[in-house]
C-alpha positions as CSV (number, residue, x, y, z in Angstrom):
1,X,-54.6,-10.6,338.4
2,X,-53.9,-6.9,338.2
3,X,-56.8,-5.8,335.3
4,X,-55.0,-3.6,332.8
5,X,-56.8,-0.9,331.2
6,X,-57.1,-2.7,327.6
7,X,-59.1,-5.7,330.0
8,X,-61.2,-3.5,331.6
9,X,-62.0,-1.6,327.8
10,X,-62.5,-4.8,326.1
11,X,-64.6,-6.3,329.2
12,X,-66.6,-3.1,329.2
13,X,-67.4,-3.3,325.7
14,X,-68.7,-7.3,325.9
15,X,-71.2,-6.0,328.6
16,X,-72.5,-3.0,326.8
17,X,-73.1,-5.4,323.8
18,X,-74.8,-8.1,325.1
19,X,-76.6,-6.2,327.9
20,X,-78.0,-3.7,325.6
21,X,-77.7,-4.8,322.1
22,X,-77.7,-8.6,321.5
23,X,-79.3,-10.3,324.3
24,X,-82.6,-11.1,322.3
25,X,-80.1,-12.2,319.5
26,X,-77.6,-14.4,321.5
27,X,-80.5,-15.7,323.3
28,X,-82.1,-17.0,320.1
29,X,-78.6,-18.3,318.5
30,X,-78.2,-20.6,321.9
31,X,-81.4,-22.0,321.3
32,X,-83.5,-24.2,319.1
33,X,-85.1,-21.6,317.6
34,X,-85.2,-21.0,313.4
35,X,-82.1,-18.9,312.5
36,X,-80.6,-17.6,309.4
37,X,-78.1,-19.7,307.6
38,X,-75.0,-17.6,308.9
39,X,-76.4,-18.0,312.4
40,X,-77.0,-21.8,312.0
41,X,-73.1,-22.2,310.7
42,X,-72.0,-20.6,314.3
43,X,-74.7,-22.5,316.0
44,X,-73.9,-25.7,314.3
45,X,-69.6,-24.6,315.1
46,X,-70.9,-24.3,318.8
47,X,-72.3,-26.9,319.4
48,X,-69.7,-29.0,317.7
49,X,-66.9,-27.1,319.9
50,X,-69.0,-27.7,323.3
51,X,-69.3,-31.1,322.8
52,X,-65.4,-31.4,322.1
53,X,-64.9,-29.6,325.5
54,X,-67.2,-31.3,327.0
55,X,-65.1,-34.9,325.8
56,X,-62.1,-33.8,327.9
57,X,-63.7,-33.8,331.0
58,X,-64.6,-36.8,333.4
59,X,-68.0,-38.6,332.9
60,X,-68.4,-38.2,336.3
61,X,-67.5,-35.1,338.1
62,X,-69.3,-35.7,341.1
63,X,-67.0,-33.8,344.3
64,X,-65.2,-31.6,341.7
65,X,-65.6,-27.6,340.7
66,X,-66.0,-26.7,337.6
67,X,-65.7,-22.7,336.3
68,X,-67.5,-21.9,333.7
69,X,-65.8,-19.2,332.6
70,X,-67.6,-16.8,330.3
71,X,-70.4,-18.6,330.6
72,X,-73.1,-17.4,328.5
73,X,-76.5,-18.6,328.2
74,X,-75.0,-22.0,330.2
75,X,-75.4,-24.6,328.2
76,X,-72.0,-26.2,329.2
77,X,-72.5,-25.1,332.8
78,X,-75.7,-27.4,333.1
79,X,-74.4,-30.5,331.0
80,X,-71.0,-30.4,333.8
81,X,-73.8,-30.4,336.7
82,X,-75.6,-33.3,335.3
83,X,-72.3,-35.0,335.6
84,X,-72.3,-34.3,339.3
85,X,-69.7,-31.3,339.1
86,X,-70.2,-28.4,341.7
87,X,-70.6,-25.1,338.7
88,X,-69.6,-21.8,339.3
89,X,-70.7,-20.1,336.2
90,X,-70.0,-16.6,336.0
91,X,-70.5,-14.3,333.0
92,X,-70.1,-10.2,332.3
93,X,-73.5,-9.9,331.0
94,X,-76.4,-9.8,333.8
95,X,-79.0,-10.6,330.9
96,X,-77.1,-13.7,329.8
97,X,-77.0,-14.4,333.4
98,X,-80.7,-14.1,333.5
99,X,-81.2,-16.4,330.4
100,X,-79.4,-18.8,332.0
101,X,-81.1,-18.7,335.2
102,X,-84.2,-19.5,333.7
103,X,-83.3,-22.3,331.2
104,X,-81.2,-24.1,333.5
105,X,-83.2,-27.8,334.8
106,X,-83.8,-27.0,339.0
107,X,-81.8,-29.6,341.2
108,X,-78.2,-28.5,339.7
109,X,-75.3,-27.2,341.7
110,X,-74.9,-24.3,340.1
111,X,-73.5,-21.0,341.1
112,X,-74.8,-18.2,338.6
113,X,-72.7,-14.7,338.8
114,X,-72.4,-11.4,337.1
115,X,-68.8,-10.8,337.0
116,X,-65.4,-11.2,335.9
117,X,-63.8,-14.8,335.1
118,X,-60.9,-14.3,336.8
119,X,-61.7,-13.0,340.7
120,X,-60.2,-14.7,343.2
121,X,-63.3,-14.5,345.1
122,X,-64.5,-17.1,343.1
123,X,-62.2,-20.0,344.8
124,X,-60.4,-22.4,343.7
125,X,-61.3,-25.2,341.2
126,X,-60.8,-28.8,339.6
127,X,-61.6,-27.5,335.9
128,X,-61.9,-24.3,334.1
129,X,-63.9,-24.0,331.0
130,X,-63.7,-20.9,328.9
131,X,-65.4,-21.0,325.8
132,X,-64.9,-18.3,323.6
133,X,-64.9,-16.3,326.2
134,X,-61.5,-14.8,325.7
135,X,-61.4,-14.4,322.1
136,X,-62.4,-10.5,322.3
137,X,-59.1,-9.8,324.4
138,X,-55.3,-8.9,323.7
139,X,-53.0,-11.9,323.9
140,X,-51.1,-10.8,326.7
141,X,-54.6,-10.0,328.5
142,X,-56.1,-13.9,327.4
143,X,-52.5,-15.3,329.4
144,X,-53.2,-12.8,332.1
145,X,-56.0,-14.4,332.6
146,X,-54.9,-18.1,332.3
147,X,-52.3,-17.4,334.4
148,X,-54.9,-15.9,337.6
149,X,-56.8,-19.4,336.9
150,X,-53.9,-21.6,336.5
151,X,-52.9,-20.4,340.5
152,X,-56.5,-21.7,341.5
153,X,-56.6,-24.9,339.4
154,X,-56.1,-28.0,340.3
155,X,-56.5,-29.9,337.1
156,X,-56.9,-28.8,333.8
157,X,-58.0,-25.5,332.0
158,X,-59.6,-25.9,328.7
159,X,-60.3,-22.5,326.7
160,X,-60.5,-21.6,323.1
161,X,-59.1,-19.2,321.0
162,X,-59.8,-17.2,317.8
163,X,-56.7,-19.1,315.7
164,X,-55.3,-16.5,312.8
165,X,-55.7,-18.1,309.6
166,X,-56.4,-16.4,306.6
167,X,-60.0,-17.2,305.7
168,X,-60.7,-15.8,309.3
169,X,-59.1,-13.0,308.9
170,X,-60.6,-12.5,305.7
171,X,-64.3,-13.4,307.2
172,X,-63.2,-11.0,309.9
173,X,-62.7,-7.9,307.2
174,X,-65.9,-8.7,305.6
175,X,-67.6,-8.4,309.0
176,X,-66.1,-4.7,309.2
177,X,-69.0,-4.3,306.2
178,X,-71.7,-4.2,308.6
179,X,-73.5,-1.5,310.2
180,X,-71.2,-0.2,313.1
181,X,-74.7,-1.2,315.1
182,X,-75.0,-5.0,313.6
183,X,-71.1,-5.8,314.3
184,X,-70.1,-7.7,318.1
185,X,-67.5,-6.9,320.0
186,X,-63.9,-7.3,317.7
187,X,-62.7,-10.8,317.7
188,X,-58.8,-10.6,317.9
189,X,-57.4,-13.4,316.6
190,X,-53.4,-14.9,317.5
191,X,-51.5,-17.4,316.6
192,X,-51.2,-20.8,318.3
193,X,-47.3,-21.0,318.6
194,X,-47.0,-17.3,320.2
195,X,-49.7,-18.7,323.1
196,X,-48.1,-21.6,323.8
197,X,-45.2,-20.0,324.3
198,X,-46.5,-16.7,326.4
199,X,-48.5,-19.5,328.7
200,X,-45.3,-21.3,329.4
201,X,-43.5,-18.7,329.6
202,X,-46.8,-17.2,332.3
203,X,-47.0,-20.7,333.7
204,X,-43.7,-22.5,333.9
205,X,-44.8,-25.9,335.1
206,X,-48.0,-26.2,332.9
207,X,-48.2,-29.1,330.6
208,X,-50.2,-28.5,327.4
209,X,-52.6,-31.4,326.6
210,X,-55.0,-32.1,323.8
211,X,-56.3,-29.3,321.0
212,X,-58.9,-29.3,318.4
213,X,-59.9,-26.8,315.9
214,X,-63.6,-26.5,314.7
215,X,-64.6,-24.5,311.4
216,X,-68.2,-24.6,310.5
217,X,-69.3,-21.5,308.4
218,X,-68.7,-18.3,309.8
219,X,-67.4,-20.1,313.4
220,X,-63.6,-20.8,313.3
221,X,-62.3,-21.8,317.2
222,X,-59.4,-23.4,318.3
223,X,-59.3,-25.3,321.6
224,X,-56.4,-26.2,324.5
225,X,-56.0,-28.0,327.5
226,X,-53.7,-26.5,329.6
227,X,-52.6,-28.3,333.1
228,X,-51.0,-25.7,335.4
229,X,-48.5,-27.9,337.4
């Protein structure tokens, strides 16, 4: 994937914030720490949309690779190693990176990186999970992406998206209330017929399988398996 200047902004933007403004935040929203009732709503969404994710997998992964794409604080990436899967979990953020790291149970296969989802230096896998990991970007930047996975996947790719609805978009404009210094990264949301049809058009023999929308509070994601063909 060639990394157009909007990617690179928006990329840039994701590591500045969680690097340097939310790590302490986004490190107690992954875990089971007491949060405030907006928090708990997008914790309580999460979880719900990891375990959905996690349902489209194989039970057992043992001999396959799994990207975890966006990765986070790598919660999925350690549930898809105690299934036997061989991780690569790569995320932007070196103190996410570093959460992970030191949560994650020892005896895993799993690759932690600093980095960007899409390098081809990462390989080539069985499964690629990216959860709401590309909801910050352009639609023509999300397929962009797709697209330099769907070359190195074998099987499927499963990512979520920020669908448009209305009481999104209207959450969305209330979060432009906020201090400039409390708000994350812009969440850009599209709609679900215009991807489908820019990821067929990016990926001609893909073959779109199951989807599932989660709303809980303030967390509104949309999930999609894609098989590239």
């Amino acid at each position: 994937m060639t990394t157009t200047l909007s990617y690179s902004r928006y990329r840039g933007q994701l590591e500045t914030y969680f690097d340097q403004t939310a790590s302490k935040a986004w490190e107690q929203l992954t875990s089971d720490a007491p949060v405030s009732g907006i928090r708990a709503t997008v914790r309580a969404g999460r979880d719900e949309m990891r375990a959905t994710m996690l349902s489209w997998l194989p039970d057992d992964l043992t001999g396959k690779r799994v990207l975890d794409a966006g990765c986070g604080t790598g919660a999925f990436a350690v549930e898809a190693a105690r299934r036997g899967a061989d991780v690569v979990a790569v995320d932007v953020a070196a103190s996410l990176i570093d959460i992970a790291r030191k949560r994650a149970p020892s005896g895993l296969a799993i690759d932690w990186r600093v980095g960007d989802m899409h390098d081809a230096v990462l390989g080539t896998f069985d499964h690629v999970i990216a959860m709401d990991s590309l909801i910050h970007y352009p639609a023509f930047d999300m397929v962009a992406v797709i697209r330099s996975l769907g070359e190195r996947t074998r099987g499927s790719i499963v990512f979520t998206f920020a669908p448009r609805t209305p009481l999104l978009m209207l959450a969305l404009g209330m979060g432009r209330l906020f201090p400039r210094s409390d708000r994350s990264p812009a969440i850009l949301p599209v709609r679900e017929t215009l991807l489908r049809t820019l990821i067929g058009n990016a990926l001609p023999a893909a073959r779109f399988g199951r989807d599932a929308r989660v709303s809980a509070g303030f967390y509104t994601s949309h999930a999609l398996e894609v098989m590239p063909g």
